[in-house]
DOVEX-394254 format. One line per field, with one value per residue (C-alpha): residue in three letters; x, y, z. Coordinates in steps of 0.5 Angstrom, whole numbers. Layout:
// residues N
resn	[ALA,...]
u	[X,...]
v	[Y,...]
w	[Z,...]
This chain:
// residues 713
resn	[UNK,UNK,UNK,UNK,UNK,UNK,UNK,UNK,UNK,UNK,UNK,UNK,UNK,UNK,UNK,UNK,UNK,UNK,UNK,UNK,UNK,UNK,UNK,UNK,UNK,UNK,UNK,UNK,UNK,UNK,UNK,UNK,UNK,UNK,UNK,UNK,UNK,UNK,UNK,UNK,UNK,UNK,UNK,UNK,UNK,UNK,UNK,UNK,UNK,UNK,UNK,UNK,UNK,UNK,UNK,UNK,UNK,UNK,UNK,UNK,UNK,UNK,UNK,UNK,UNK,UNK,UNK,UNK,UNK,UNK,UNK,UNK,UNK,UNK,UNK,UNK,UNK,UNK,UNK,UNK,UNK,UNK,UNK,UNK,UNK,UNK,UNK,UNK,UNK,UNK,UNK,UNK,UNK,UNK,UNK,UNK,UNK,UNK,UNK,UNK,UNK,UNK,UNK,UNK,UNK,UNK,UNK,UNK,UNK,UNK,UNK,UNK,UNK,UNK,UNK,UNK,UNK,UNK,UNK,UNK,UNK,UNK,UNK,UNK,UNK,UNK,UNK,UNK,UNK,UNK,UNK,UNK,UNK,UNK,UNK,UNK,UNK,UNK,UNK,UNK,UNK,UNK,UNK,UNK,UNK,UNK,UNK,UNK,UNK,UNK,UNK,UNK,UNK,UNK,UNK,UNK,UNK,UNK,UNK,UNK,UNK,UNK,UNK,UNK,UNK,UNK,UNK,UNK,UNK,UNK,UNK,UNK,UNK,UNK,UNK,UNK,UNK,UNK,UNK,UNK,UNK,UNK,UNK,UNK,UNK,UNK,UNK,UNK,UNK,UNK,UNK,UNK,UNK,UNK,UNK,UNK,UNK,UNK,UNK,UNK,UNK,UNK,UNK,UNK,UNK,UNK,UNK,UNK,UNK,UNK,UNK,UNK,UNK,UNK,UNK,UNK,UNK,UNK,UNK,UNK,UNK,UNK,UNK,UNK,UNK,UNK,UNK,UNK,UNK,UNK,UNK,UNK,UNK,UNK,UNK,UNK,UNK,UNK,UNK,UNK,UNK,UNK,UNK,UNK,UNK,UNK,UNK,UNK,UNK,UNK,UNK,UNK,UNK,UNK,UNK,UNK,UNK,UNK,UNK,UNK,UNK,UNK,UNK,UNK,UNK,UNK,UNK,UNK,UNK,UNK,UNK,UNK,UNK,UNK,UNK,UNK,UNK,UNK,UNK,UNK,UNK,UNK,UNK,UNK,UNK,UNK,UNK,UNK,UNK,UNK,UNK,UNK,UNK,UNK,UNK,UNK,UNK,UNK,UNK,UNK,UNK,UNK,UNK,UNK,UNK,UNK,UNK,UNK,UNK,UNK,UNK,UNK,UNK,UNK,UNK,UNK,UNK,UNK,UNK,UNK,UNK,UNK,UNK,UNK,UNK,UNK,UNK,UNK,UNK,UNK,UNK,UNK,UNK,UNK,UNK,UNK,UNK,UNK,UNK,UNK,UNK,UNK,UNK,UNK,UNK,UNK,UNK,UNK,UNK,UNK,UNK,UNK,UNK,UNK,UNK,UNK,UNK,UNK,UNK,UNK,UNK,UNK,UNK,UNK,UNK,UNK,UNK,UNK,UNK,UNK,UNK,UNK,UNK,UNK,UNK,UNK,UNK,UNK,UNK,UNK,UNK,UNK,UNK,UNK,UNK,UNK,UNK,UNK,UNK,UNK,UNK,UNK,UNK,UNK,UNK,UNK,UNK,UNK,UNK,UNK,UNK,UNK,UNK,UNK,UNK,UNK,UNK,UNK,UNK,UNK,UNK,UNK,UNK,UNK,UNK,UNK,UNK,UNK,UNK,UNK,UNK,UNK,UNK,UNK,UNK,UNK,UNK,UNK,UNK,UNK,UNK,UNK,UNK,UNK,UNK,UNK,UNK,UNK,UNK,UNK,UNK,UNK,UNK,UNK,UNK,UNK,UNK,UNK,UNK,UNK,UNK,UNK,UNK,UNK,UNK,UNK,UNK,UNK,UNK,UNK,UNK,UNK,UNK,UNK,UNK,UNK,UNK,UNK,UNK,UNK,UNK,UNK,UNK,UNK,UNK,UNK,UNK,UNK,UNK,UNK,UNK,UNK,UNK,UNK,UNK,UNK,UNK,UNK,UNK,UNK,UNK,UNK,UNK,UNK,UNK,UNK,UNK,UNK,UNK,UNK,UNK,UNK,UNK,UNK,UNK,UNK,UNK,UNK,UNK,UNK,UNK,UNK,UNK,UNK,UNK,UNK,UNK,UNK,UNK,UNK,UNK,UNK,UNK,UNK,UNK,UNK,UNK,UNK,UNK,UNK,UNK,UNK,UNK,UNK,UNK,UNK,UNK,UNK,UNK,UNK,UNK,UNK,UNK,UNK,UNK,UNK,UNK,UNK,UNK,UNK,UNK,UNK,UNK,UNK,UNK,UNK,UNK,UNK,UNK,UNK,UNK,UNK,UNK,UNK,UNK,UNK,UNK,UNK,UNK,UNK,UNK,UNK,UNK,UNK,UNK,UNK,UNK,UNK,UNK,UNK,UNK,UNK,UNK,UNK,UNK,UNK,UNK,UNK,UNK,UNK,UNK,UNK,UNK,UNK,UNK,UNK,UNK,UNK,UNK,UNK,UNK,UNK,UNK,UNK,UNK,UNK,UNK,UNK,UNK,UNK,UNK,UNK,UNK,UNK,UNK,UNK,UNK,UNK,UNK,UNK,UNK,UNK,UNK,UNK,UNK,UNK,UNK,UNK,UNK,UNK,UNK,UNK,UNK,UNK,UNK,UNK,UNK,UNK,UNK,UNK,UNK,UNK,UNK,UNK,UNK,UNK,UNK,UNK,UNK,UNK,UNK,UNK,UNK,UNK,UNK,UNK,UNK,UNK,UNK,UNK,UNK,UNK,UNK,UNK,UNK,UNK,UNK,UNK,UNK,UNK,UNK,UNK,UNK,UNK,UNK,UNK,UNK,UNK,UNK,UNK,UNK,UNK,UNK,UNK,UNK,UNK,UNK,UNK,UNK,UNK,UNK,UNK,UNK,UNK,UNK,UNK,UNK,UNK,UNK,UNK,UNK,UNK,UNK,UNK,UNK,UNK,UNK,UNK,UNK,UNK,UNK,UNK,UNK]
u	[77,81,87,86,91,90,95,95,98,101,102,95,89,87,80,81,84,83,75,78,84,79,73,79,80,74,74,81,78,73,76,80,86,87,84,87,94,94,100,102,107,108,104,102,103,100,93,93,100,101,98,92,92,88,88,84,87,83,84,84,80,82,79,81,78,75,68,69,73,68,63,67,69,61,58,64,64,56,57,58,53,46,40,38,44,40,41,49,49,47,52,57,56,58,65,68,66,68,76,76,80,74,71,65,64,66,61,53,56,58,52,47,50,51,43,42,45,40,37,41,48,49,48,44,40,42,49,55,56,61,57,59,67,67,64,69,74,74,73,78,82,81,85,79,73,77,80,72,70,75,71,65,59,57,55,51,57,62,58,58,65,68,63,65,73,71,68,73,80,83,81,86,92,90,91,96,100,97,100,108,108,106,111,117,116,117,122,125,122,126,133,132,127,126,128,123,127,127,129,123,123,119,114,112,108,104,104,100,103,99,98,99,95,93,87,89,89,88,93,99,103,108,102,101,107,107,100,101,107,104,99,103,107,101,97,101,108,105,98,97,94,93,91,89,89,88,92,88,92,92,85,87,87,83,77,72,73,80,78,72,78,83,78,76,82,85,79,81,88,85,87,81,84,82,81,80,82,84,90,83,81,87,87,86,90,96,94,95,103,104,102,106,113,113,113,118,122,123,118,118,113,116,113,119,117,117,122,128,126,127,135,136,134,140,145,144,143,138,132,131,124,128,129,123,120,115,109,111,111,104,102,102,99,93,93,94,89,84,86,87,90,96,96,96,103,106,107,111,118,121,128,132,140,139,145,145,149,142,138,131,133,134,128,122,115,110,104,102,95,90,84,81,75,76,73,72,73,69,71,72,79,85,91,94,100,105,105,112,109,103,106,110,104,99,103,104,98,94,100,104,109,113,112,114,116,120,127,126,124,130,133,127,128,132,126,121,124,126,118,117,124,122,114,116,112,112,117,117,120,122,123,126,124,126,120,118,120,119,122,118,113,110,109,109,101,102,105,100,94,97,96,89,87,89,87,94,90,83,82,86,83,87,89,97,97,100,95,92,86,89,93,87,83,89,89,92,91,90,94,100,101,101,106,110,111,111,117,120,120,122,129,133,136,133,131,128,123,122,114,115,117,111,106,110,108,101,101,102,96,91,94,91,84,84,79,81,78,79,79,81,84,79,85,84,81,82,76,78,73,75,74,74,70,63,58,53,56,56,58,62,63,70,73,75,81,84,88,83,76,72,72,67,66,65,62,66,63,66,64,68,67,72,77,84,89,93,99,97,96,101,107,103,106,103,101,104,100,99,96,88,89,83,82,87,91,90,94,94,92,90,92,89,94,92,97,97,98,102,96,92,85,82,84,82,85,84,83,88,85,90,96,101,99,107,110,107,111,106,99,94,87,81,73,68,63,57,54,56,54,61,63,66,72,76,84,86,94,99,105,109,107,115,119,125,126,128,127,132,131,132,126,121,114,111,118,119,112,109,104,103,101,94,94,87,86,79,77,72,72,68,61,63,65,59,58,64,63,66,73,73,81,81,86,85,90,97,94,95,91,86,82,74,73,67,62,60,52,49,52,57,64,66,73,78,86,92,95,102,105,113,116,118,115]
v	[-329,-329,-335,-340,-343,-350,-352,-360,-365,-370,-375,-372,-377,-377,-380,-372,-369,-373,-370,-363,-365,-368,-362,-358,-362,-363,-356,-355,-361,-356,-350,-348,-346,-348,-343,-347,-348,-354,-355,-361,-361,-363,-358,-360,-367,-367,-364,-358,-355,-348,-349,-353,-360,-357,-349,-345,-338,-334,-327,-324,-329,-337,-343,-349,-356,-361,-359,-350,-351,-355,-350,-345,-348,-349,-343,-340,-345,-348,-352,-358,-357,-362,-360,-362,-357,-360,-367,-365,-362,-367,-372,-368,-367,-374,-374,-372,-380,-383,-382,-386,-393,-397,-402,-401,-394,-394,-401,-396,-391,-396,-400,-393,-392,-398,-398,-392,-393,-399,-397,-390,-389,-382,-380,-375,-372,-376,-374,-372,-368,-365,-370,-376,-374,-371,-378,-383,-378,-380,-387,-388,-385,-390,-397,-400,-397,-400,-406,-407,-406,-411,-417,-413,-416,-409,-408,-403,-398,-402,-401,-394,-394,-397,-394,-386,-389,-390,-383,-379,-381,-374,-377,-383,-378,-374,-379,-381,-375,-374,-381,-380,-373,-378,-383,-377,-374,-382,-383,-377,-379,-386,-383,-380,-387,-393,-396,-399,-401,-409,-412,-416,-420,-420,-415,-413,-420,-418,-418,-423,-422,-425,-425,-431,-431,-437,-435,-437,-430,-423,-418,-415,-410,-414,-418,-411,-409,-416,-414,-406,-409,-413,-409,-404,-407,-411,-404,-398,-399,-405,-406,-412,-418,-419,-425,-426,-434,-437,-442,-446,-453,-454,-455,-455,-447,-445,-441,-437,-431,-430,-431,-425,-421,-422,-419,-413,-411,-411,-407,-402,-401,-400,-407,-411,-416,-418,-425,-429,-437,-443,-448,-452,-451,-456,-461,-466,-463,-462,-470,-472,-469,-472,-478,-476,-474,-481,-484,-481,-483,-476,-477,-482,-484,-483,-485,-482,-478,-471,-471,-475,-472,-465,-468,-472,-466,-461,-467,-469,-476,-479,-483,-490,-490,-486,-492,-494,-497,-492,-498,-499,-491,-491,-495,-492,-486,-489,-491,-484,-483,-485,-484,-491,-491,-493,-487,-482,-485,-482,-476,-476,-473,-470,-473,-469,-470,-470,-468,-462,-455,-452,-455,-452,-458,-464,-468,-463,-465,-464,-468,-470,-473,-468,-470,-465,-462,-457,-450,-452,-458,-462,-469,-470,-470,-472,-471,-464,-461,-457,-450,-451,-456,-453,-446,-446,-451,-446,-440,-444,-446,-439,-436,-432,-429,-425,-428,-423,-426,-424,-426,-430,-435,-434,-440,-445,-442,-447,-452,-446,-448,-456,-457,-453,-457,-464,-463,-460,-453,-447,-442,-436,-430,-430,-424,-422,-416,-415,-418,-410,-411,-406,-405,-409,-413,-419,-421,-429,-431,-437,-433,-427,-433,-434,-427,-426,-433,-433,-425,-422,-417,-415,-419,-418,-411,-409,-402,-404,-411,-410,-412,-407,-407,-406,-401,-397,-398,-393,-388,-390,-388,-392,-386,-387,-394,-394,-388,-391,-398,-396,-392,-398,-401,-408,-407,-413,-410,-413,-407,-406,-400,-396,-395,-386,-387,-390,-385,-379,-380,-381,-375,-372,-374,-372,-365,-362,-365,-366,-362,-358,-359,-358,-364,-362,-368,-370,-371,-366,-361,-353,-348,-342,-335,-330,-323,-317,-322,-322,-322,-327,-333,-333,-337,-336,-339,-341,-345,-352,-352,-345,-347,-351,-348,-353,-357,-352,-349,-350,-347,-344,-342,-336,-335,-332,-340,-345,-350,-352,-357,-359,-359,-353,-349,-352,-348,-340,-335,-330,-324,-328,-327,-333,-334,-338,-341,-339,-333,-328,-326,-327,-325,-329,-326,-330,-338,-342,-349,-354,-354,-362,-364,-357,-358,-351,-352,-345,-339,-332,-329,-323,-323,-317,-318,-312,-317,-319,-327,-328,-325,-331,-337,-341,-342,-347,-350,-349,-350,-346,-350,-345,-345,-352,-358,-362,-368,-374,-378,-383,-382,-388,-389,-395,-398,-404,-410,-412,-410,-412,-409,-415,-423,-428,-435,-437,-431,-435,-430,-429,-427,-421,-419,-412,-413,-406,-402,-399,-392,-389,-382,-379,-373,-368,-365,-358,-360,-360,-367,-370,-370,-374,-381,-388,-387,-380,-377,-371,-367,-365,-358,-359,-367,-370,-373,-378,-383,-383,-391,-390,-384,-380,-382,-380,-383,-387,-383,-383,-386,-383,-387,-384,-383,-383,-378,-380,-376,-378,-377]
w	[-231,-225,-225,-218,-214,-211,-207,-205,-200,-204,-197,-194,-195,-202,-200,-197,-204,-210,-210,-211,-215,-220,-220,-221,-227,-230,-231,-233,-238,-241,-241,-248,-242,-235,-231,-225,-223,-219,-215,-212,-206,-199,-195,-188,-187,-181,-178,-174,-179,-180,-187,-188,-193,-199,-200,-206,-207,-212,-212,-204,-202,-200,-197,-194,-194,-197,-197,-198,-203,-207,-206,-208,-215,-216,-215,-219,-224,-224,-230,-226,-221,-224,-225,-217,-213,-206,-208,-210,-204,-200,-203,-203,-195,-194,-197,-190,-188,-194,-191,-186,-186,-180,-185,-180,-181,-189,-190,-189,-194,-199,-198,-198,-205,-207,-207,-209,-216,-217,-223,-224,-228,-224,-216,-219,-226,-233,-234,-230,-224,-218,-213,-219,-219,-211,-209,-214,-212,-205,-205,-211,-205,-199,-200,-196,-201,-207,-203,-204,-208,-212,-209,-213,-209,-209,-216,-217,-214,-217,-224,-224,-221,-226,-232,-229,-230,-237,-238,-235,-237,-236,-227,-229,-230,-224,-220,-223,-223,-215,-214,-218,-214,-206,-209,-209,-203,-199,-203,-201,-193,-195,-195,-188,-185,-188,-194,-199,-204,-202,-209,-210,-217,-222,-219,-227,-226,-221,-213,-209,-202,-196,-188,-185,-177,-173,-170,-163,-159,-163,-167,-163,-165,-168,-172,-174,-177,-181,-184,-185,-190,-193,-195,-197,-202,-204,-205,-204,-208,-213,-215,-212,-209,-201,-199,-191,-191,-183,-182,-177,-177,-168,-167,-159,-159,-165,-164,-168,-163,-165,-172,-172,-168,-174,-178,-175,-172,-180,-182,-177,-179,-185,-188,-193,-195,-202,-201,-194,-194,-190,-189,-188,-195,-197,-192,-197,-202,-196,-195,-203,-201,-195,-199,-204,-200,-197,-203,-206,-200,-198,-191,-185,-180,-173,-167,-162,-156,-155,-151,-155,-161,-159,-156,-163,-167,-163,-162,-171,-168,-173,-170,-170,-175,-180,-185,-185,-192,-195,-195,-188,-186,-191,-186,-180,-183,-185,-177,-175,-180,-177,-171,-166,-161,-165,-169,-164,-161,-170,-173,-180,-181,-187,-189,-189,-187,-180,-178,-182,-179,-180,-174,-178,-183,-179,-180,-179,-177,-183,-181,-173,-170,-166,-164,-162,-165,-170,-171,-179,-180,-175,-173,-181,-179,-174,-177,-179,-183,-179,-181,-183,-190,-190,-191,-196,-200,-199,-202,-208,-210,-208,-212,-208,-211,-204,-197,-192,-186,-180,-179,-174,-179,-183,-181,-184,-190,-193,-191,-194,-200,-199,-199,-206,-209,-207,-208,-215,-213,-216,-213,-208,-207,-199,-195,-188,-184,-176,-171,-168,-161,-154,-147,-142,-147,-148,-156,-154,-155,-151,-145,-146,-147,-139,-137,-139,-137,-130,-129,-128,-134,-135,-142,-149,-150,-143,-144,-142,-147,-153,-158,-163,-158,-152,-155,-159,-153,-149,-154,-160,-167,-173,-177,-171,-172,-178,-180,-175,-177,-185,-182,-180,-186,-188,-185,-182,-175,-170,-166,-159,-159,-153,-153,-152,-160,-162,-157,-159,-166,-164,-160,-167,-170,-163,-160,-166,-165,-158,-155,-147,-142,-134,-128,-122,-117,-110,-105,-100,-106,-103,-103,-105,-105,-111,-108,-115,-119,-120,-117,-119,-123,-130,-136,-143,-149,-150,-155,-154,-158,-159,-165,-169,-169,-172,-165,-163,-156,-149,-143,-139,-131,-127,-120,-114,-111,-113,-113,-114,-112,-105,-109,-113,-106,-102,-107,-106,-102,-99,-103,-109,-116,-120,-126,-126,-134,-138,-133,-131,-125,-118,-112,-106,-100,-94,-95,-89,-87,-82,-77,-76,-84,-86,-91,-95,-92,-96,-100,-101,-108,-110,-118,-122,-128,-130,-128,-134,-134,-139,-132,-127,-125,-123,-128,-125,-126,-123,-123,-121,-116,-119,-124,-127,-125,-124,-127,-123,-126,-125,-129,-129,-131,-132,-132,-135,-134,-134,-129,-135,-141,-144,-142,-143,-144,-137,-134,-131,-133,-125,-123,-127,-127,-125,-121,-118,-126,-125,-121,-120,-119,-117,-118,-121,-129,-133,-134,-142,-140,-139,-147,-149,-152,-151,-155,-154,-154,-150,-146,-139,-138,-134,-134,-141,-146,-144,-148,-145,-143,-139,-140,-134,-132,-126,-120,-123,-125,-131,-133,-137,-138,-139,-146,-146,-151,-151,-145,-139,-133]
């Protein structure tokens, strides 16, 4: 039998490769010989590369994808196939949806199998099959699948996961091997980028890392970047554990929204947690070591105003509640407690020495009175631990084994571990790593909170805000962002990032599977007649992307009747032949100028269909106005919402802000674009890339924002 050559890209997907690498096991497994040389190696990280992500070379003929190249090795080797090749079929078209990250998007799959295999140990017959290894493949592949399918409320589909694992060790060592071969070539990407090698100990224990938010605002990049490392180290580098535990302690700004926001958010970088919990599950327990600390004499209660407090802590002056007995502090605390009048006026202070060279240790605040209604809790509680106590209390008692924290943070490290030693609790691990920050951006929520409440912004999803649905909602994918920042890696150097980095990665991902379409701006729009052309208007399939054919095609009208551009006009000569893209030459013959505005009013082209297009110097869009119905638009584009690049203490927030960033452009695109969806990333030639943020409807113009690819305008 003639020998096959697999070629894989071990950085690619593996919800994508593992499905091929594994059917092309299977039958090496049962083979006396391999009959398949499988080769691991870096081909083609990015889509739209020269060389496909997955190849299979047999004798002369060669196929790329997932999906082909399963259907080529079970029409060779029909083994594998069971009993029903329809239902296989079937199973195995679905494997392209099992590579998404969007929990939303994974969850319907996830549940559909889960009921199928309610009372079958196979997808398909009584035994083994290439849909059983595809699918487990590919959910094998999906960090969220697998993130899953450890909570193990799916049991049917976790069942048959686990007992397919069992009977296959041979896909054990493929995974592996696929796996060992990934972790080369990011190493080899760390000696360029990154580095990953941040020394944390004790990693052969185990890893319980955890994402700590305050659900009073939703996720910006710089959350993103916390999140996406501790998700890397807790399930990518190490197999581990990531616990997203709220850390809901300031009733005040707390609410459900932004707790359901924190979620969908993570889901949509592809972060599922392993397990989800609350400061507010240990308020009692925070309450016992609040207790606890003042009977040791290692807490106070203080009823100092703000004010005071705030000068005596920067001046290492000690407050005059500091020697307070343990029972009268207990006091005090009993009538914060309950929430009088008199225990509204204290908070309790770690003792600490108060004029320590570290300002985070003099005499922190570790537990104050609010009483405003909790989103949790109710009214069951008025008295509530700062983040700063129950922090390093909760990390102990969930079993946290590395808390990754922005170095920001550094200074309250000592107080991280003064908490720990005097409570007598469990160590952990501390690591900094530098807070991502950009040119012209807000990354504080109380001020960004500012901006949405007074209407300088549409909301937390406005396309110029730095959140993660502000920035997907401009065009940003998920594969971008999250190559960009694990690029970052966990370094200490606090840098400030200019957001072409990070939209010129993006572009990366998009230009590949950005379908083309033609837009044209209404601003004095010039008719134009093309005589040599055709008589009567006709229409041509052409593709929507001319290097990735699986986008499909569009309809493309051609007449002697269209329209093109002022600017464009305004730059022809007489007798000049230009170039009209996707057409052919034409020659200028007659431009036709108001007098008073020196603006084109009207042209006459001569098409010259003979004419070498690589000789033109200008290639301009157009579009017929026969035989399509054209598409209103609205391009939408932003600036900074920041006239500064960075803001200093002394900045008031109204002085610097930019309040000229939105710029609209109508205009009019190919019919092909009334087809689009909400979300949609397209490009509109010699325009740039746009997401579709409202679709086209009969009377109402579709609306279509900028994306930024990087360069400079």
């Amino acid at each position: 039998m003639t020998q096959l050559d697999l070629s894989v890209a071990t950085r690619a997907s593996q919800a994508a490769l593992l499905p091929v690498v594994l059917i092309a096991s299977a039958i090496n497994e049962a083979r006396p010989a391999p009959v398949i040389n499988i080769n691991l190696e870096d081909t083609a990280l990015l889509a739209g590369a020269e060389k496909p992500i997955i190849h299979l070379q047999t004798g002369d003929k060669s196929v790329t994808g997932t999906i082909p190249i399963i259907q080529e090795l079970c029409a060779q080797f029909p083994f594998l196939v069971g009993k029903d090749a329809k239902a296989e079929s079937e199973w195995i078209s679905q494997l392209d949806s099992c590579d998404t990250l969007d929990f939303k998007a994974l969850d319907p799959i996830l549940q559909r199998l889960d009921t199928h295999l309610l009372l079958r140990s196979f997808l398909t017959g009584y035994s083994l099959s290439t849909a059983d290894i595809a699918l487990w493949g590919a959910l094998r592949g999906n960090r969220v699948a697998v993130a899953t399918l450890k909570r193990g409320t799916l049991v049917n589909l976790t069942r048959w996961y686990k007992f397919l694992e069992e009977v296959c060790p041979w896909a054990t060592s493929a995974v592996e091997s696929l796996n060992a071969a990934s972790r080369e070539e990011k190493l080899a990407e760390s000696k360029e980028g990154a580095s990953y090698d941040i020394a944390l100990k004790n990693t052969e224990k185990g890893v319980v890392t955890r994402f700590p938010p305050e659900p009073f605002g939703y996720l910006h990049i710089g959350h993103a970047k916390a999140a996406l490392l501790n998700d890397y180290f807790a399930h990518e580098k190490y197999s581990g554990t990531l616990i997203l535990r709220f850390d809901d302690t300031n009733p005040s700004n707390e609410k459900q929204e932004f707790e359901d926001a924190i979620v969908e958010d993570l889901a949509l970088m592809g972060i599922q947690p392993d397990k989800v919990s609350y400061s507010s599950d240990y308020f009692d327990q925070l309450y016992a070591y609040c207790l606890q600390i003042i009977k040791s004499g290692k807490a106070y209660a203080d009823d100092t105003d703000k004010e005071t407090m705030k000068s005596q802590r920067w001046d290492g002056i000690p407050s005059e509640r500091r020697d307070l007995s343990p029972e009268e502090s207990l006091a005090h605390l009993e009538e914060m407690k309950k929430g009088t009048p008199e225990g509204l006026r204290w908070c309790i202070r770690a003792k600490i020495p108060f004029n320590d060279k570290n300002k985070a240790l003099r005499d922190p605040v570790i537990c104050r009175c609010n009483p405003s209604t909790h989103h949790r809790t109710g009214d069951v509680w008025v008295i509530y631990p700062t983040y700063n106590f129950a922090c390093p209390i909760v990390d102990s008692m969930e079993g946290v084994t590395h808390a990754l924290r922005t170095i920001e943070y550094r200074d309250r490290n000592p107080q991280y571990q003064w908490m720990l030693d005097t409570l007598n609790l469990r160590t952990v691990q501390v690591w900094d790593f530098a807070r991502m920050n950009f040119i012209r951006t807000l990354l504080s929520k109380r001020k960004l909170t500012k901006l949405v409440e007074s209407g300088v912004v549409w909301g937390w999803d406005d396309p110029r805000f730095p959140t993660i649905r502000g920035i997907r909602r401009r065009g940003m994918t998920i594969p971008a962002l999250r190559e960009f920042i694990l690029k970052q890696g966990p370094s200490k150097n606090v840098t400030l990032f200019d957001w072409g980095l990070i939209w010129a990665t993006n572009k990366k991902y998009i230009d590949p599977v950005a379908p083309r379409h033609t837009a044209i701006g209404n601003d004095d729009i010039v008719k134009a007649t093309v005589t040599g052309g055709p008589a009567a208007p006709y229409t041509e399939k052409r593709p929507k992307h001319v290097k990735n054919a699986a986008l499909g095609d569009k309809v493309v009208s051609f007449s002697s009747s269209i329209v093109i551009e002022q600017v464009d006009a305004k730059s022809f000569k007489q007798d000049e032949e230009i170039t009209l893209m996707n057409w052919g030459n034409a020659i200028v013959r007659k431009i036709s100028t108001d007098s008073s505005t020196s603006k084109v009013m009207r042209l006459e082209l001569e098409l010259h269909m003979a004419g070498d297009v690589k000789k033109t110097e200008k290639k301009v869009t157009w579009l017929s106005t026969e035989g399509q119905a054209l598409v209103p638009v609205e391009l939408v584009d932003f600036d900074y919402l920041l006239k500064k690049d960075s803001l200093s203490e002394e900045d008031i927030l109204e002085d610097v802000l930019n309040f000229n960033t939105e710029f609209r452009v109508s205009g009019l695109a190919d019919n092909n674009v009334s087809e689009v969806n909400v979300g949609d990333i397209l490009q509109f030639d010699r325009k740039g890339f746009y997401r579709v943020d409202r679709v086209p409807t009969p009377g109402v113009p579709g609306v279509f924002f900028n994306i930024p690819t990087g360069k400079q305008k």
